[in-house]
N, C-alpha and C positions, 0 to 999 in steps of 0.2 A: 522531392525532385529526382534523386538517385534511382528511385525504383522506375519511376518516367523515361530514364534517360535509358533504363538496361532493355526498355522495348524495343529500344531503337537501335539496338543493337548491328543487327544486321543490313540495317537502312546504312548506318555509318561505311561497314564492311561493304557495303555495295558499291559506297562512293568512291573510297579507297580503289577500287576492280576498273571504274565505267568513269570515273572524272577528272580528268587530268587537273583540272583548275582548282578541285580540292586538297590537293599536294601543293599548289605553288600557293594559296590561301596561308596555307603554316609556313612558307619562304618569304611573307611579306615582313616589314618592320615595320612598326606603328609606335612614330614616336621614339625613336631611337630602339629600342626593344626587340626582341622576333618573337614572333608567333607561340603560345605553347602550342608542342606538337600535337597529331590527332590521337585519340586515344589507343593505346597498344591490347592488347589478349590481356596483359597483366592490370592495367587499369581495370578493365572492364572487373575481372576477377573480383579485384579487392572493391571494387563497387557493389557486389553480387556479397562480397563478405558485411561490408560496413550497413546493405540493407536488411543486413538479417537478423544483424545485430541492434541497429536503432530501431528495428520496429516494435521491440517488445518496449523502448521509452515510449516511441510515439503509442501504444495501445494504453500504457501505465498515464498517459497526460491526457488524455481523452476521456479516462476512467477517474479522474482526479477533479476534471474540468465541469464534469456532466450536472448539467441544471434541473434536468428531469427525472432524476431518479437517488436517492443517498448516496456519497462517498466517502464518507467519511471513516465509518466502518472498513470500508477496502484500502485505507491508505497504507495501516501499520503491512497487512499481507502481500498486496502489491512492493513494499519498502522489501521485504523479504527477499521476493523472489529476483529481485533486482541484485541484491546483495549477492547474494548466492551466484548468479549468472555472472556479476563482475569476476566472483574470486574465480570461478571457473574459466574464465575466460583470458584474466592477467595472467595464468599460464600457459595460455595458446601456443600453437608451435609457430604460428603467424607473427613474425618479427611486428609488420605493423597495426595489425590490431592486438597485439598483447601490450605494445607499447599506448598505443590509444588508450586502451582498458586503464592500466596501473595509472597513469593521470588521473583520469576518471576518478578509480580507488582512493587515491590520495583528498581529490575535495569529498567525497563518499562520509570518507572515516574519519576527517575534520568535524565532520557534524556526529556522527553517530558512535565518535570513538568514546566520547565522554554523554553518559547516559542524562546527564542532568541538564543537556543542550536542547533535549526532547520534549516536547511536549507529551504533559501527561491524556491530552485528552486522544491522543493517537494512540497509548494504550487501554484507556477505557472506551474508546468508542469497538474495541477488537473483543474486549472482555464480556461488553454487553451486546456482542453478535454470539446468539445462541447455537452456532456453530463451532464455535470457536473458544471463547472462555476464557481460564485462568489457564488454564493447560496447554494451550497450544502458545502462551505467550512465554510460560515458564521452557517449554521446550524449544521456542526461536529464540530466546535470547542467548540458550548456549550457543549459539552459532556469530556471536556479537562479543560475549565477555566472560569473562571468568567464571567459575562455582562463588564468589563469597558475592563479585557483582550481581549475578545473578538473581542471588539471593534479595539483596537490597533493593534491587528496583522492586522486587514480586511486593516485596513489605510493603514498599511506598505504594506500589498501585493497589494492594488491599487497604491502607489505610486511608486512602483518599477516596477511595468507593466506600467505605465505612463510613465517612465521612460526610460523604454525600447523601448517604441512605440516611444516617442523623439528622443531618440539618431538613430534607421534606418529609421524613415523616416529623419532625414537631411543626410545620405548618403547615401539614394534613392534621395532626393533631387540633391543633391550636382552632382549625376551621372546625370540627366537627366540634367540641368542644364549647364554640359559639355558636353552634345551632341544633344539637339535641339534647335531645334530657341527660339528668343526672344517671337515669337508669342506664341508657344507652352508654355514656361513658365507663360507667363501672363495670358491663359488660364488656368492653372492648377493651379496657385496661385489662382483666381476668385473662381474656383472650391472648394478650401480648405474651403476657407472663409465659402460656403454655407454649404460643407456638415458635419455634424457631426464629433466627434472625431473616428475613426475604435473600440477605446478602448471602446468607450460608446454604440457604435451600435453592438458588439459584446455581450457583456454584458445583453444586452438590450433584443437582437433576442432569441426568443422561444430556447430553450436546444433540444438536441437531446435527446429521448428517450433512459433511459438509459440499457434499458432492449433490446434494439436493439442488435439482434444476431450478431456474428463475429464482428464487429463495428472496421472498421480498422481506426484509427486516422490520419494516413499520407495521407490515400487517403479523407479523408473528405477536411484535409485541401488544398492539390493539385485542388478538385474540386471548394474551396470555396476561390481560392486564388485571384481570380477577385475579391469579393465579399470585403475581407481584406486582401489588398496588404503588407502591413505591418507585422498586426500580423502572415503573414503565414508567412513571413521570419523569425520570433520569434519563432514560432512552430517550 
């Protein structure tokens, strides 16, 4: 509504110049009451400030919302960028949006001040964007908590993707198992043995650039589902 209202900017300013009966409109009482006044330069301003500042919620709720395309992957990085833009901004030199902001901050860090309030799946759904990884989660959360907290959430989100990876590969196992040969099995048992964990060669393998345009996530992982038969079923 605000960005609607700052077109009209000069429409108001006009009226103020050419309309006399728009001055005595703000002289009327309605209901014992007066008028609020018509909007001053400094209104306008802090309207011009407060859209500039909501629009990155309204873009982040739109990006959360969206029915046609994955979100869930962009929650934990949009949460980020959020965060950051608050603490920068409860320091404004703007008495009233620094004040607006640290509000904000305060329910902000009510939820995210204690990491166990979090859902784990907003950070594996960021772990399993091959853009992204284990690395860039271990390097956001310095910006949330301490080195030993740190540490602890990284454990818990590797051990719940370990976890993960456990439990469907034995019922990838368990299916193949009930439908090929003995040979076939004893082959792919052989096989396990040699090759690496999927979780640790995922982890391991170069990130996709994260600045890759359109970057659609379902089809990386469809293409890459040779590559980690597991984790794609995860994704």
């Amino acid at each position: 509504m605000l960005h609607v209202a700052l077109k009209c900017q000069k429409a108001f300013e006009r009226y103020e110049e050419e309309d006399d009966k728009y001055f005595a409109h703000f002289q009327e009482n309605e209901g014992g009451k007066k008028q609020v006044r018509p909007p001053s330069t400094l209104d306008w301003n802090n309207a011009r400030i407060f859209v500039n500042f909501l629009q990155s919620f309204y873009d982040v709720t739109l990006k959360f919302s969206a029915t046609k395309s994955v979100s869930i992957n962009c929650f934990y990085n949009e949460t980020c960028k959020l965060h950051n833009q608050i603490n920068e901004l409860s320091e404004n030199d703007d008495n009233l949006l620094s004040k607006m902001v640290s509000n904000m901050k305060l329910k902000f860090d009510k939820y995210w001040r204690n990491p166990e309030n979090i859902n784990l799946l907003m950070f594996l759904a960021i772990v399993l964007d091959p853009r992204y990884k284990m690395g860039y989660v271990k390097f956001s959360l310095r910006y949330f908590y301490d080195v030993r907290t740190v540490a602890s959430v990284t454990l818990l989100i590797e051990h719940t993707l370990n976890r993960l990876y456990a439990l469907h590969e034995s019922a990838s196992s368990h299916q193949r198992r009930t439908f090929l040969s003995n040979f076939i099995k004893h082959q792919e048992e052989h096989l396990v043995l040699e090759s690496c964990n999927e979780v640790e060669k995922y982890l391991g393998d170069e990130n996709v650039n994260p600045l890759t345009p359109s970057f659609n996530i379902l089809l990386w992982w469809k293409v890459n589902s040779t590559k980690y038969n597991i984790l794609a079923m995860i994704a």
